[in-house]
C-alpha positions as CSV (number, residue, x, y, z in Angstrom):
1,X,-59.3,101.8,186.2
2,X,-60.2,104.6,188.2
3,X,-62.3,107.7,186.3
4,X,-60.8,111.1,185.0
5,X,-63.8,112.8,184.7
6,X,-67.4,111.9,185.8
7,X,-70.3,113.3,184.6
8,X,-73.5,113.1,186.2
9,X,-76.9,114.2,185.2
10,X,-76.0,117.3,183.6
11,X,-78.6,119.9,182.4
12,X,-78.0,123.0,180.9
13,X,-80.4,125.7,179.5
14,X,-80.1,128.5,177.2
15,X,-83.6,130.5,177.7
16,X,-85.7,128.5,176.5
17,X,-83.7,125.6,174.7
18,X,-82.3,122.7,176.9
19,X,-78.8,121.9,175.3
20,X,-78.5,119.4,177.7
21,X,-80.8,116.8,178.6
22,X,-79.0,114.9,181.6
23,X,-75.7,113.4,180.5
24,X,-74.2,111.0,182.7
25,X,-70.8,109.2,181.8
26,X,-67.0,108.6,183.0
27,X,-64.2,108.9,180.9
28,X,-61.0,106.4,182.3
29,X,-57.5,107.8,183.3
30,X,-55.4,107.9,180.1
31,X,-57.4,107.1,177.3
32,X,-58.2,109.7,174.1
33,X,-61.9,109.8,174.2
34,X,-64.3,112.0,171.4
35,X,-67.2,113.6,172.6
36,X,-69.1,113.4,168.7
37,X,-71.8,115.0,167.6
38,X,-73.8,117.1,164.8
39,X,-73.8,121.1,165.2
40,X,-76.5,121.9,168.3
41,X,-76.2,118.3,169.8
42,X,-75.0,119.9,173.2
43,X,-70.9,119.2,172.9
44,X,-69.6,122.4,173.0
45,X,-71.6,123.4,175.9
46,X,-70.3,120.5,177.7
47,X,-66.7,121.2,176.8
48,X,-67.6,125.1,178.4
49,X,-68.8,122.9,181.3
50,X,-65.6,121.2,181.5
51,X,-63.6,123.7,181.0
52,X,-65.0,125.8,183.5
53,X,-66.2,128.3,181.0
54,X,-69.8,128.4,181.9
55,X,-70.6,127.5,185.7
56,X,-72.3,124.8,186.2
57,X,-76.6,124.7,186.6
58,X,-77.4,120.9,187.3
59,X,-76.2,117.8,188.1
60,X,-72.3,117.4,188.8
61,X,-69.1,116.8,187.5
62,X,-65.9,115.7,189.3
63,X,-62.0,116.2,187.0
64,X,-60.0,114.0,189.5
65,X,-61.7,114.0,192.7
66,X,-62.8,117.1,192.6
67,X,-66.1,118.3,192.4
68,X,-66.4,121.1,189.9
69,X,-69.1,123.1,191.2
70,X,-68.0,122.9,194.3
71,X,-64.5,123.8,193.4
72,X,-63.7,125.7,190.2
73,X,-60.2,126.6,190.2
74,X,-58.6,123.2,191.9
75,X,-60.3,121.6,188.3
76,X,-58.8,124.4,186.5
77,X,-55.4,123.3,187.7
78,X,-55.8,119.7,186.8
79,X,-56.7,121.1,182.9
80,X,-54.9,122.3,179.9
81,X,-57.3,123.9,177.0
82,X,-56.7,123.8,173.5
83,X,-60.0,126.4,171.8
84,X,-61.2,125.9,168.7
85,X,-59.7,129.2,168.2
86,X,-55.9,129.7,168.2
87,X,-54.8,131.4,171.3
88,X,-51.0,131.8,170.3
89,X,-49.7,135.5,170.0
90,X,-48.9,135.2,166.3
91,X,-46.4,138.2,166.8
92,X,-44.4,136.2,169.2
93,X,-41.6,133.2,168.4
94,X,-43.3,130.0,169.2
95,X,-40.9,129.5,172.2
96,X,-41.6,133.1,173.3
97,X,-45.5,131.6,173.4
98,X,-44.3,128.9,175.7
99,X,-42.4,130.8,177.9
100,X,-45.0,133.8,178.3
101,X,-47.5,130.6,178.8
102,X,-45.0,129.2,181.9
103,X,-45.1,131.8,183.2
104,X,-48.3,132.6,184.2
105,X,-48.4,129.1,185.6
106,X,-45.7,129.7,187.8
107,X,-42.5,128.5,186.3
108,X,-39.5,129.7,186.3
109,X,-35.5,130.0,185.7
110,X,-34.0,126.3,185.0
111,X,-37.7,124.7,185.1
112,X,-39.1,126.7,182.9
113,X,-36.6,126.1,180.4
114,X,-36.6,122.5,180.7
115,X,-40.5,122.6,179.8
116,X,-39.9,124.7,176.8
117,X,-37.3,122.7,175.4
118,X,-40.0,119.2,176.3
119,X,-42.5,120.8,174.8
120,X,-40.8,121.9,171.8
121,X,-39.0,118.1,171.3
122,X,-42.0,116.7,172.2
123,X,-43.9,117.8,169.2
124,X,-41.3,118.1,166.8
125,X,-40.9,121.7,167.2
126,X,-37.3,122.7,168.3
127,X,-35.8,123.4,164.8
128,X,-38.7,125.7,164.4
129,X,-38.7,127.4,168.1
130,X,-37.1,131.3,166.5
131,X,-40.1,131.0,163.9
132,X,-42.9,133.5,164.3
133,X,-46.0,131.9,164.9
134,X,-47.5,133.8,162.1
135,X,-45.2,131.9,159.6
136,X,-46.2,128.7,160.6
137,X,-49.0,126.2,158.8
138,X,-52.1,125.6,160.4
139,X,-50.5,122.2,161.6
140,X,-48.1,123.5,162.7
141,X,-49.7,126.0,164.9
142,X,-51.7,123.9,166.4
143,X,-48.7,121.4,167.6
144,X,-47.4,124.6,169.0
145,X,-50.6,125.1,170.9
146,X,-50.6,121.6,172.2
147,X,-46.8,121.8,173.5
148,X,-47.9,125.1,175.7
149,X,-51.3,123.5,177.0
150,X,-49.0,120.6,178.1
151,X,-46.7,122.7,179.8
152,X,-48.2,123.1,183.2
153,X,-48.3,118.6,182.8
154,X,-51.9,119.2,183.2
155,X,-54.3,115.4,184.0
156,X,-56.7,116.5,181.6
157,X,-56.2,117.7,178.0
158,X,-59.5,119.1,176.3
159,X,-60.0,120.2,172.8
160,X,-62.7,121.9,171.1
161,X,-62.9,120.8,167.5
162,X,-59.2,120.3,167.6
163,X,-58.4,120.1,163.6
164,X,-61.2,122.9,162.4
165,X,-59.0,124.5,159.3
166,X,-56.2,121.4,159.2
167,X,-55.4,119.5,155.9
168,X,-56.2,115.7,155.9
169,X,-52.6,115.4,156.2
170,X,-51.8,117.6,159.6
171,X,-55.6,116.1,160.8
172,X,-53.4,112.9,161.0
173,X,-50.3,114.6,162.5
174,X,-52.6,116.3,165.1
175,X,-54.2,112.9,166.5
176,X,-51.2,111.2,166.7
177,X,-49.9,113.5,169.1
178,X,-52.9,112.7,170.7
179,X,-51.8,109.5,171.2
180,X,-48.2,110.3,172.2
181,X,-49.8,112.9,174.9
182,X,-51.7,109.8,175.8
183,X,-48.8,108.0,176.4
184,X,-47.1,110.2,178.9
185,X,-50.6,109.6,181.2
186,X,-53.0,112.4,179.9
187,X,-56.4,111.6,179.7
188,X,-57.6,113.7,176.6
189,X,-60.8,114.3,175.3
190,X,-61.8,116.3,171.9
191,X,-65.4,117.2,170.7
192,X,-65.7,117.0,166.5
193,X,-68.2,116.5,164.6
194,X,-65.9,114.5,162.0
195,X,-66.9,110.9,161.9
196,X,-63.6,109.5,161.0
197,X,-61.8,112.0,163.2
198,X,-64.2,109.9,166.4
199,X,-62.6,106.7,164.8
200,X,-59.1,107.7,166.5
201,X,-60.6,107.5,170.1
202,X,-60.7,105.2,172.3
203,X,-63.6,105.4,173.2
204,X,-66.5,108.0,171.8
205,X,-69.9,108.9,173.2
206,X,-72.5,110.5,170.9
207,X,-74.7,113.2,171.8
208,X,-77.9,114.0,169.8
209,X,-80.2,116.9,170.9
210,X,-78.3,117.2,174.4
211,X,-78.8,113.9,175.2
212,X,-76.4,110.9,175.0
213,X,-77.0,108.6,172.3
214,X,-74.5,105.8,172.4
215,X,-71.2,105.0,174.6
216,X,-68.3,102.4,173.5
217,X,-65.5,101.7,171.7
218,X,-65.7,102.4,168.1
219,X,-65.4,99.1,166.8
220,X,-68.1,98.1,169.5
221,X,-70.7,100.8,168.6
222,X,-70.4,99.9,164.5
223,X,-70.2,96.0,165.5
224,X,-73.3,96.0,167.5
225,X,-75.2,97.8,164.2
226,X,-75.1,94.5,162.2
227,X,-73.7,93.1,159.3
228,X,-73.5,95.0,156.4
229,X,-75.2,98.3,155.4
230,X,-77.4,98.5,152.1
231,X,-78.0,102.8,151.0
232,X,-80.5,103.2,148.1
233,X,-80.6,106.3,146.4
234,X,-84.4,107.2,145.2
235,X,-86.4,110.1,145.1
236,X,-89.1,108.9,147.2
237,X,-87.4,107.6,150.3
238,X,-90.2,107.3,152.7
239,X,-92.7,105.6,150.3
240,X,-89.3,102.5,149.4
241,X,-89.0,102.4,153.3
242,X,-92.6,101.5,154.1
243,X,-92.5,99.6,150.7
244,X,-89.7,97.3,152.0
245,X,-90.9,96.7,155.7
246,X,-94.5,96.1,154.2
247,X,-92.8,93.6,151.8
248,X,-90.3,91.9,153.0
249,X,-90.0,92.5,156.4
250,X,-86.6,94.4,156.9
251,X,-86.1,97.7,159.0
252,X,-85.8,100.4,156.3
253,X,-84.8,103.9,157.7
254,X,-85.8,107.2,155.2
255,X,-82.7,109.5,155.1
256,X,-83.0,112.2,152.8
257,X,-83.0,110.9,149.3
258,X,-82.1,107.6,150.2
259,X,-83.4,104.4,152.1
260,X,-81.0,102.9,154.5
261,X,-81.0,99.1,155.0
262,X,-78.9,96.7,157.5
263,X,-78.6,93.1,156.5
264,X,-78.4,92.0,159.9
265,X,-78.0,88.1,159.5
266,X,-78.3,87.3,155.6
267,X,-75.0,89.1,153.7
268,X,-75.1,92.3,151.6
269,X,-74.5,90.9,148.2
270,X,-77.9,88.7,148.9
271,X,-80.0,91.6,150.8
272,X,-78.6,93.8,148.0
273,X,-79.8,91.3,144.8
274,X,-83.2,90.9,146.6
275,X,-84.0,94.7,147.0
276,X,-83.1,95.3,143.6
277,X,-84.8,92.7,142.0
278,X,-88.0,93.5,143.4
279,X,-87.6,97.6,144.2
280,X,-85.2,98.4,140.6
281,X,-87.8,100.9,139.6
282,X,-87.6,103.0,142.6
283,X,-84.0,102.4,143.2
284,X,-81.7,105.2,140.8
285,X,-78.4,103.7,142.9
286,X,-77.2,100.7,145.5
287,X,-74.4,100.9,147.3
288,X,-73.2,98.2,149.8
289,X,-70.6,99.4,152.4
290,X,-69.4,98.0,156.2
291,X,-71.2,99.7,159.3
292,X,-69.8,103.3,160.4
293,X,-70.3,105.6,162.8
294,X,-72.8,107.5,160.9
295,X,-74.7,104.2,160.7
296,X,-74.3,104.3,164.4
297,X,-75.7,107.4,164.6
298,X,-78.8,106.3,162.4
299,X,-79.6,103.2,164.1
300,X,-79.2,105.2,167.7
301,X,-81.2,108.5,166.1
302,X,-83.4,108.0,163.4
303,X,-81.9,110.7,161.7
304,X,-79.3,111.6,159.0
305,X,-75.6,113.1,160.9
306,X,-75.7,116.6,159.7
């Protein structure tokens, strides 16, 4: 499957802090990918990259064929942006929005129309297209957002921390019209910094400190962590660590005010009786639980996702 978007060695500098520490990945033709990632781990300044927000310092990056530093505005025309900030006039109707958004694309007259009326169908907005945008939910706003970005039928969809200020509920709604946007051939890709938001991709890659820290599917990346994952709350995390790899032998990771421990080959319930029955008086609680992506992030990091 031929690449959407390749990224290739890419640096970036703010004075001097290095946000980005020479990424290099491809995200495939038609698949919902999450770029994840802790506050200052160097996402949103690759979605400004992407975007063509910020020009670009080092490396390269090509958005379908073409090579975004040498040409700016043919990537531009292959995007549609969605902000972490609402870009809707909230004065206007939401199919006024759509129509003032055609518009400056370059549609007109019957085509134009048919858009708007897509767009709106699309995303379950027709019944509400006389609404002002003001009157609308957050989730509701932000479907409105998605059916104008999609207008111009854009190969690219990106998203900045698409569901900042959503309910669980219209988080949901949002990525599954990810997926139907998917459907119809857009390659999208979203930056969060929710773990189970990254869960919905299709693939994710994690950046920490600017630089990429793991690349897969997410069953593959909390797979390849191990078996199960033992968390022991204590007060003196990084003398239990050193306690338990002195001991018995077993990774121990210091996070906070608790030890993290993964049973790779024995199970949970027996790595779980052993450390209690030999740490219980350092141990205040023991909880057993499945690999996730902040396990990921541990065993990739060395550090807590913050």
């Amino acid at each position: 499957m031929p690449a959407a978007i390749t990224i290739h060695d890419v640096r970036h500098r703010y004075a001097e802090r290095e946000a980005l520490r020479g990424v290099s990945f491809e995200v495939q033709e038609g698949e919902v990918f999450a770029l994840l990632g802790p506050n200052g781990s160097g996402k949103t300044t690759l979605f400004r990259l992407l975007s063509t927000l910020m020009p670009l310092e080092s490396g390269a990056i090509w958005v379908g064929g073409r090579e975004l530093k040498k040409d700016p505005a043919a990537v531009r025309a292959l995007l549609g942006v969605v902000f972490q900030s609402p870009s809707l006039d909230k004065k206007l109707r939401v199919d006024e929005n759509l129509y003032c958004h055609g518009r400056l694309y370059g549609l007109r007259g019957a085509t134009l129309r048919q858009r708007v009326d897509e767009g709106l169908e699309r995303f379950g907005l027709t019944d509400r297209r006389r609404d002002f945008v003001e009157q609308l939910s957050g989730g509701l706003q932000r479907r409105v957002e998605l059916a104008k970005c999609l207008m111009p039928r854009p190969q690219v969809l990106l998203l900045d921390e698409p569901s900042t200020g959503l309910d669980p509920s219209a988080r949901a709604e949002l990525w599954r019209s990810l997926a139907a946007a998917r459907a119809e051939g857009v390659t999208v890709v979203a930056t969060t910094h929710l773990l189970e938001e990254a869960e919905r991709a299709d693939r994710l890659a994690i950046l920490h400190e600017g630089r990429l820290a793991a690349l897969d599917t997410p069953a593959a990346l909390q797979s390849a962590v191990g078996g199960d994952t033992i968390t022991l709350r204590t007060d003196r995390p990084a003398a239990l660590a050193e306690a338990i790899g002195a001991e018995l032998g077993l990774a121990a990771t210091p996070l906070d005010a608790a030890v993290r421990v993964e049973s790779n080959g024995s199970t949970g319930a027996d790595l779980a009786a052993r450390l209690y029955s030999r740490f219980r008086d350092q141990i205040d609680e023991l909880s057993i639980g499945r690999p996730t992506l902040e396990d990921v992030f541990v065993a990739r990091t060395g550090e807590r996702f913050d």
